[in-house]
Each structure stands twice: as structure tokens, then as C-alpha cells.
C-alpha positions as CSV (number, residue, x, y, z in Angstrom):
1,X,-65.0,13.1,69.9
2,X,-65.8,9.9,67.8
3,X,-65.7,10.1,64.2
4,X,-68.3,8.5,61.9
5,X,-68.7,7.4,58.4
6,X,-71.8,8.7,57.5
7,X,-74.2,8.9,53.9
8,X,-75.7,12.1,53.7
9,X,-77.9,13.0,50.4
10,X,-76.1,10.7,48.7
11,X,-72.7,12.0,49.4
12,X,-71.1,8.4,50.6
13,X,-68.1,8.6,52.7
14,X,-68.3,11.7,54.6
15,X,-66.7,12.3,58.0
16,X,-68.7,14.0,60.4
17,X,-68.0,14.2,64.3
18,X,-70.5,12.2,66.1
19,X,-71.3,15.3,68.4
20,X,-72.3,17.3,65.0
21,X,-75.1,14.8,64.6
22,X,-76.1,13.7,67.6
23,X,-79.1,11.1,67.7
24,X,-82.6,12.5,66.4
25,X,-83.3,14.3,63.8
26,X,-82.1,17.2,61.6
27,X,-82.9,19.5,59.3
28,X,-79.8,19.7,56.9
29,X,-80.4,22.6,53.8
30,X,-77.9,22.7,50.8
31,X,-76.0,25.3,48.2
32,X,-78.4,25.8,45.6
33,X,-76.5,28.6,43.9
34,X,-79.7,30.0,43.2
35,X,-80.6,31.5,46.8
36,X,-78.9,34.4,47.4
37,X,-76.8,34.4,51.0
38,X,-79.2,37.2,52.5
39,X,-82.5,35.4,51.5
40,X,-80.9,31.9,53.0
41,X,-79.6,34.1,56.3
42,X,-83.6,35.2,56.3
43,X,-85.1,32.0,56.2
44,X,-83.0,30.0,58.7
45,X,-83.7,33.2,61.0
46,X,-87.1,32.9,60.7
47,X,-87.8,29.4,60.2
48,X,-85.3,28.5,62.9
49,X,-85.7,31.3,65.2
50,X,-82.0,31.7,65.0
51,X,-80.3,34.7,66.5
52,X,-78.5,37.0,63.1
53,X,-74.9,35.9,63.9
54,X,-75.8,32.5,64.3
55,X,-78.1,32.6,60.6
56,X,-74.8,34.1,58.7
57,X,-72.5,31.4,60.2
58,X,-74.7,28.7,59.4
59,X,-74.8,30.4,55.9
60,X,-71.2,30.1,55.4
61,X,-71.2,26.9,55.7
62,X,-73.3,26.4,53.7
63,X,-71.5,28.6,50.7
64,X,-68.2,27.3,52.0
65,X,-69.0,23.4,52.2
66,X,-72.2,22.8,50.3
67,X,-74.4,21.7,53.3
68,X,-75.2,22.3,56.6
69,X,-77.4,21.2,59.7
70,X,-79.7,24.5,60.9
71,X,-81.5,22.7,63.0
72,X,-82.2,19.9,65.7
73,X,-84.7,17.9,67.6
74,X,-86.6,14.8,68.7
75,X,-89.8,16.0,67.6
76,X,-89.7,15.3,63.6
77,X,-93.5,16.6,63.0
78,X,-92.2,20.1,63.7
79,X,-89.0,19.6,61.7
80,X,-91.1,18.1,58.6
81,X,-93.3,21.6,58.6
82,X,-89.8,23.8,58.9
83,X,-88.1,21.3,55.9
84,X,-91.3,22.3,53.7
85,X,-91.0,25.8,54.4
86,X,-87.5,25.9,53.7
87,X,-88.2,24.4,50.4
88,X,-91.0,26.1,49.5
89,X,-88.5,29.2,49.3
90,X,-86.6,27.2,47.1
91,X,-83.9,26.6,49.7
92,X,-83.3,22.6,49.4
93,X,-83.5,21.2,52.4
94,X,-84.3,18.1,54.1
95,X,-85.0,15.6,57.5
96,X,-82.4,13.6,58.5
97,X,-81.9,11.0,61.3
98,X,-79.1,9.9,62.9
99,X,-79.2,6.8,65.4
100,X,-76.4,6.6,68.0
């Protein structure tokens, strides 16, 4: 696995493992500490289509580290409509691309 330097919402200096972010795009939601863990579960289960156990796990990270990446794909037009319904639950979120 090849480890990358990468800026991510303006945290410089972060390692991620290349593999984490492969090339396209991303939708990448952050701790808020004002969404409650259930109502961020919800939304990446319903925006994502995420199975439950996958939702929660995704949700610890995000308690646990601050940020995480809920979902992926080539296709940003779709991702920019999930992005703005993540944040119009108040769950910040937004569209990242990484190039390989």
C-alpha cells in the first residue's frame, strides 16, 4: 500500500493510504458535535444506501477521528446531490477528488 501526503479540508499533512482514496471522487462528512450518532448512522444509510453495520462503522469514525469517506464514485453529479442532502441535515459534508 503506498502512502500519500494528502490536504483534506484544510487539514495539511495527513496520511492516508492511497487505496482509502482511490482516484475519483468522494464524499467525505465530518464531526459536527451537533449530530447526534443515530441521526448521522440514518443519513449515511439512507443517503448512501449503506447496509446498518456498515452506517455505525463509518460513524465511528467519524466520532473517533473527525472525518470520514461514506462514499465513492466516478460520477460526481450524483455525489454533488448526496453532499447537499447530507448538509441539508446539517451533517457537514463535502466532494472530494483524488487523482492517482
Amino acid at each position: 500500500m503506498k502512502d500519500e501526503m494528502l490536504e483534506i479540508a484544510g487539514m495539511k499533512n495527513v496520511f492516508v493510504d492511497a487505496d482509502y482514496f482511490p482516484q475519483g471522487y468522494s464524499i467525505i462528512i465530518y464531526n459536527n458535535d451537533t449530530s447526534s450518532f443515530d441521526d448521522v448512522a440514518e443519513a449515511i444509510q439512507h443517503i448512501c444506501g449503506a447496509e446498518y453495520k456498515s452506517a455505525y462503522l463509518m460513524t465511528e469514525s467519524v466520532d473517533e477521528y473527525g472525518y470520514e469517506v461514506v462514499h465513492h464514485s466516478n460520477d460526481n453529479t450524483c455525489l454533488d446531490i448526496m453532499v447537499r442532502q447530507f448538509n441539508a441535515r446539517g451533517i457537514q459534508s463535502e466532494l472530494f477528488y483524488q487523482e492517482i
